[in-house]
VEXDREN-2710 file (C-alpha; in Angstrom, 1 decimal):
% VEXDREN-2710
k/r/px/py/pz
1/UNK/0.0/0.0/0.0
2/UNK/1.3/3.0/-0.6
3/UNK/2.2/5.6/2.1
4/UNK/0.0/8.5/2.0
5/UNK/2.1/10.8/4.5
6/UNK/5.1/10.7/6.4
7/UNK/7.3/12.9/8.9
8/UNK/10.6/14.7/7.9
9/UNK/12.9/16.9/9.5
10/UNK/14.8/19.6/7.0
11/UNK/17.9/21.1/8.5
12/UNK/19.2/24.2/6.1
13/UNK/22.2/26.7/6.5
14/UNK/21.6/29.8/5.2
15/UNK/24.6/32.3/4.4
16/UNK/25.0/34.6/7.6
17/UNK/25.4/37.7/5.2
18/UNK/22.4/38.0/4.2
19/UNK/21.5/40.5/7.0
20/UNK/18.5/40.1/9.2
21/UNK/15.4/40.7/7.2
22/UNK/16.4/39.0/4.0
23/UNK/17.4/35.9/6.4
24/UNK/14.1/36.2/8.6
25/UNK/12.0/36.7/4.8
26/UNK/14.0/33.2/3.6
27/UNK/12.7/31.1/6.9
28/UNK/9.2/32.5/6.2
29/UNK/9.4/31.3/2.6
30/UNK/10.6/27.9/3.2
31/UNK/7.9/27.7/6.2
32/UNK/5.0/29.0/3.9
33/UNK/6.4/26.5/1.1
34/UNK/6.1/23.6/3.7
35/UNK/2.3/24.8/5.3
36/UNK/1.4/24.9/2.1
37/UNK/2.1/21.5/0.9
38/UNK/1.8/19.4/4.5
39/UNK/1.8/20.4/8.3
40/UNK/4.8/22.1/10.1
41/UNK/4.9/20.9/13.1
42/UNK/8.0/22.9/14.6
43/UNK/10.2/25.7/13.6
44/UNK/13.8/25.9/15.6
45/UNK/15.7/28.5/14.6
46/UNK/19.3/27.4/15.9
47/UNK/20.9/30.5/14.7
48/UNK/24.2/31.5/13.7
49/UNK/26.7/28.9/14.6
50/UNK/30.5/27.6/13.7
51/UNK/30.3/25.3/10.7
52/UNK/32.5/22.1/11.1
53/UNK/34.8/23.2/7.9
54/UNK/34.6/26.4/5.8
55/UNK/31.5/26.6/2.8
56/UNK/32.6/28.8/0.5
57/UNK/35.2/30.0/2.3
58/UNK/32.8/31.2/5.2
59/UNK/33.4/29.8/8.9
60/UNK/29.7/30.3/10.1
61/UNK/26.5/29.6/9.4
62/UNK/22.9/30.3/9.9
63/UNK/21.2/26.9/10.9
64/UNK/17.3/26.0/11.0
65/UNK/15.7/23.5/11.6
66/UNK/11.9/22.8/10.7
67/UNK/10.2/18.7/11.7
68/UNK/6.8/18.6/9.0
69/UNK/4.6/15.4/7.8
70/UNK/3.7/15.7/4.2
71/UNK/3.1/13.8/1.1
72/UNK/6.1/11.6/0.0
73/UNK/6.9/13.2/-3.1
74/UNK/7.2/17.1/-1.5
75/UNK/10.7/16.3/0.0
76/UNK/11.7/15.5/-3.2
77/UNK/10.7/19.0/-4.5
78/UNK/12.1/20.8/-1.7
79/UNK/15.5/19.4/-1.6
80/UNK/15.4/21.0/-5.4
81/UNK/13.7/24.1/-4.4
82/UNK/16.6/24.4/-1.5
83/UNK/19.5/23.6/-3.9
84/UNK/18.6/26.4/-5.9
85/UNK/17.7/29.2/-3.7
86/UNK/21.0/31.7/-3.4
87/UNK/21.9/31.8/0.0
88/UNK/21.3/28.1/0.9
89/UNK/24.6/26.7/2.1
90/UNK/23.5/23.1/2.6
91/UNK/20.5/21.4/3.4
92/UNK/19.4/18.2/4.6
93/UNK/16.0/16.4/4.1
94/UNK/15.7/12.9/6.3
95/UNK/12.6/10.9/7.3
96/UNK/11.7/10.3/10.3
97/UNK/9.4/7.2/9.7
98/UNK/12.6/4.7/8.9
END
């Protein structure tokens, strides 16, 4: 049968030089883009923290956090719509039914 709606966790760094309000407008998009397509079920904005080793030659990062159930296939789409987005460092999609 197939599954009809599962729980995920995203965790995405955003580049810390993109100033407040264009960082605090790119954790509202990605929180309307989940809300829209499934349930978000927490938000937890870590902040700006050390990275591990240097992404494009920055040493921090902004890090977020958001745990969501949605259809299978929207992970999928927002792994692409993260890889695109300029000022995404990183990002990482994982489910949390497995």
């Amino acid at each position: 049968m197939a599954k009809l709606s599962g729980n995920y966790e995203v965790v995405y760094i955003l580049d810390p030089n993109l100033g407040e309000e264009n960082t605090a407008a790119m954790v509202a998009k990605f929180k309307t883009l989940v809300e829209n397509n499934g349930t978000l079920a927490e938000i937890d904005e870590w902040g700006k923290r050390r990275l591990a080793y240097p992404i494009n030659d920055l040493n921090d990062g902004y890090y977020v956090l958001m745990t969501f159930s949605a259809k299978p296939e929207f992970p999928r789409e927002l792994d692409r719509i993260l890889r695109i987005t300029d000022g995404v460092m990183r990002s990482l999609i994982v489910s949390k039914d497995e």
